[in-house]
C-alpha positions in Angstrom: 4.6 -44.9 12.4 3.3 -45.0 8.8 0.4 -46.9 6.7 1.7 -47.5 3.0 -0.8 -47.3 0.3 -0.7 -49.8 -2.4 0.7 -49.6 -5.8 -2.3 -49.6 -7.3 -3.5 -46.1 -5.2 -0.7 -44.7 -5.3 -0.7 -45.1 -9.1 -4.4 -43.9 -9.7 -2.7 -40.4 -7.5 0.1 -40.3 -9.1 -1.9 -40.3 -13.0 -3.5 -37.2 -11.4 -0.4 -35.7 -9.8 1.4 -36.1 -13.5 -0.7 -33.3 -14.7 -0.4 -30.4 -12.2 2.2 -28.2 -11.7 3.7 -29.7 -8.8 4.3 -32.4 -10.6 5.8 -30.9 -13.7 10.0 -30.6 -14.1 11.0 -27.3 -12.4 13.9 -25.2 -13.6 16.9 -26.1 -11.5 17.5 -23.6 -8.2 13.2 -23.7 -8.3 12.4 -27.6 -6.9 9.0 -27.7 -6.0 10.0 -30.8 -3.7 7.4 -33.7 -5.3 7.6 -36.7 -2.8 8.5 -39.8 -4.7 5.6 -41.8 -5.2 7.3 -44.6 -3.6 7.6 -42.9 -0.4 4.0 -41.7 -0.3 2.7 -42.6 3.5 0.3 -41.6 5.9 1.6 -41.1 8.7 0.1 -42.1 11.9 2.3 -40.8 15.0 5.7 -39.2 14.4 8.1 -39.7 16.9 11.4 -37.1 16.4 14.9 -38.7 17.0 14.9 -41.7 18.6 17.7 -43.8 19.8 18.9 -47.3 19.1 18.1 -48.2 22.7 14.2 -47.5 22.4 13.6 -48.7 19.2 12.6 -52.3 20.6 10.1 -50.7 22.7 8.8 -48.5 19.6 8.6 -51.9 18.0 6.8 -54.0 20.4 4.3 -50.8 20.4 3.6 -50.4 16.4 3.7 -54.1 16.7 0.8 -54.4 19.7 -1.2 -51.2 17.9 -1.4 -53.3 14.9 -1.9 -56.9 16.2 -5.1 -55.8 18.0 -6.3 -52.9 14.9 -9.2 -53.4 12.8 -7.6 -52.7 9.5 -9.0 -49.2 8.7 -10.8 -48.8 5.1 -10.0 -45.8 3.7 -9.6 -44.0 0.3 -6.9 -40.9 -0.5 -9.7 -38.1 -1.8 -10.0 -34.7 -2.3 -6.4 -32.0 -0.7 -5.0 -28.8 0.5 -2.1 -27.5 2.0 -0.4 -26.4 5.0 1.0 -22.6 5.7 1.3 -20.2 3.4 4.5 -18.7 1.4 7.7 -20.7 1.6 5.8 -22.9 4.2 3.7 -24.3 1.6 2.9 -28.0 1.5 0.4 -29.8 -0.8 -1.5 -32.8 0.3 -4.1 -35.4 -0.5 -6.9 -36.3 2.4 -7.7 -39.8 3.9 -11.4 -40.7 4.2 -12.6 -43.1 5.5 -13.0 -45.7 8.9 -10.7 -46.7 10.8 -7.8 -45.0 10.5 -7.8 -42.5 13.2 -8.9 -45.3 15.9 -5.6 -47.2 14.3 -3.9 -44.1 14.9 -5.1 -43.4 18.5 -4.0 -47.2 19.3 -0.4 -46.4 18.4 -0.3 -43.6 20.4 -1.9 -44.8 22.9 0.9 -47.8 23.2 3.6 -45.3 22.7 3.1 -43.6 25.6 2.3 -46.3 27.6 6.1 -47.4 26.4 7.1 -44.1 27.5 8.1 -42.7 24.3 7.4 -39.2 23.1 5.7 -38.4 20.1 3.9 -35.2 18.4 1.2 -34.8 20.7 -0.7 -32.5 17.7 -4.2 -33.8 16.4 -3.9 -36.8 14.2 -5.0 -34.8 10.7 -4.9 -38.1 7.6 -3.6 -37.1 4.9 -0.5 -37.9 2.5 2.1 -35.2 1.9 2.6 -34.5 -2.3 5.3 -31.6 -2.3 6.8 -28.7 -0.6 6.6 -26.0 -3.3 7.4 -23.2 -0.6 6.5 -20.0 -2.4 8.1 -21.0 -5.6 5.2 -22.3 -7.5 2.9 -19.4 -9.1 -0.3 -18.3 -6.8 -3.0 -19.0 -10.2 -0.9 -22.8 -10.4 -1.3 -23.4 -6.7 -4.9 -22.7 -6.7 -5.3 -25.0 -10.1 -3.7 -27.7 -8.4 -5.2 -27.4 -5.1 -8.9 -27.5 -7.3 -8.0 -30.5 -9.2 -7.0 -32.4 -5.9 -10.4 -31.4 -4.1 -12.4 -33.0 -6.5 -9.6 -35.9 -6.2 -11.3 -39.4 -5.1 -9.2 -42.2 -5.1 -10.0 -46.2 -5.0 -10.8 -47.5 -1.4 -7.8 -49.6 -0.4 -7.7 -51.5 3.0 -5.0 -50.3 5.3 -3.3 -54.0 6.2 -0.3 -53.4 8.2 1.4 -50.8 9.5 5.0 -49.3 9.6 7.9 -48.2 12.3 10.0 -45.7 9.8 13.4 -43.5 10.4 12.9 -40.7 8.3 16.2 -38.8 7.2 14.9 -35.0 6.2 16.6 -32.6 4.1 16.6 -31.4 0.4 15.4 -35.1 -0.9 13.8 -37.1 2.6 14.5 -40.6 2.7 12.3 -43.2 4.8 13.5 -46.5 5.9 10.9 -49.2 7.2 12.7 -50.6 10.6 9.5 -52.8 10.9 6.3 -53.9 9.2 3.5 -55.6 11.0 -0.1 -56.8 9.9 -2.8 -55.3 11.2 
């Protein structure tokens, strides 16, 4: 389940993402694995495999989550990353209100649907690249600087997404559903 930011964020992140080192061209064999901005989402409850049989009930449950939300008013601001080494990813935050009750409501309807999801603590944020370990220590730091003192336009989060991601080399999400919240 995924909240899509608007054009018009994920432009203003994008401006800023244009001048760091994760989002300059890397030497081929040395990808620092920049998400496209068009597949920049937050996601709110990720779900693993699941099969063609329970994706009606995964819809009626992103569906219910979002019919009864109070859209969530939140802004992409300030970053960090996750592990260390070739484990590296680089992210923006979410602040705001909202978001993590919208997020507790989804999971709260997936399990009631009886489908499993990553039980770990709902952390907002929106995932920029996978450099691993091959970006330079002094440019990681740089970049993780510049996007803590990131503050992006508030945005209102106004429906919500059921998405198939396809991992790998170049990830690939595919909205199976879109509702209003």
């Amino acid at each position: 389940m995924a909240a899509y930011p608007p054009e018009r964020v994920r432009d203003d992140l994008a401006a800023l993402v244009g001048t760091l080192a994760i989002g300059q061209p890397a030497e081929p064999g040395r990808s620092l694995r920049l998400a496209p901005v068009h597949e920049w989402h937050l996601t709110l409850a990720f779900l693993g495999e699941v099969s063609e049989e329970a994706v009606p009930d995964a819809h009626r449950a992103v569906e219910s989550a979002a019919r009864d939300a109070v859209p969530p008013v939140v802004r992409l601001a300030g970053g960090g990353r996750f592990g260390r080494g070739r484990f590296t990813i680089v992210w923006t935050a979410v602040r705001g209100e909202g978001l993590a009750d919208l997020a507790r409501a989804v999971r709260r309807r997936l399990k009631a649907a009886r489908l499993p999801f990553d039980p770990k603590p709902f952390r907002p944020h929106l995932t920029l690249a996978r450099p691993g370990d091959r970006l330079p220590a002094e440019a990681l730091a740089a970049d993780l600087a510049a996007l803590k003192a990131y503050e992006g336009p508030m945005w209102t989060v106004d429906s919500v997404a059921l998405v198939r991601s396809h991992l790998g080399p170049k990830p690939v999400y595919d909205r199976l559903g879109e509702w209003p919240t």
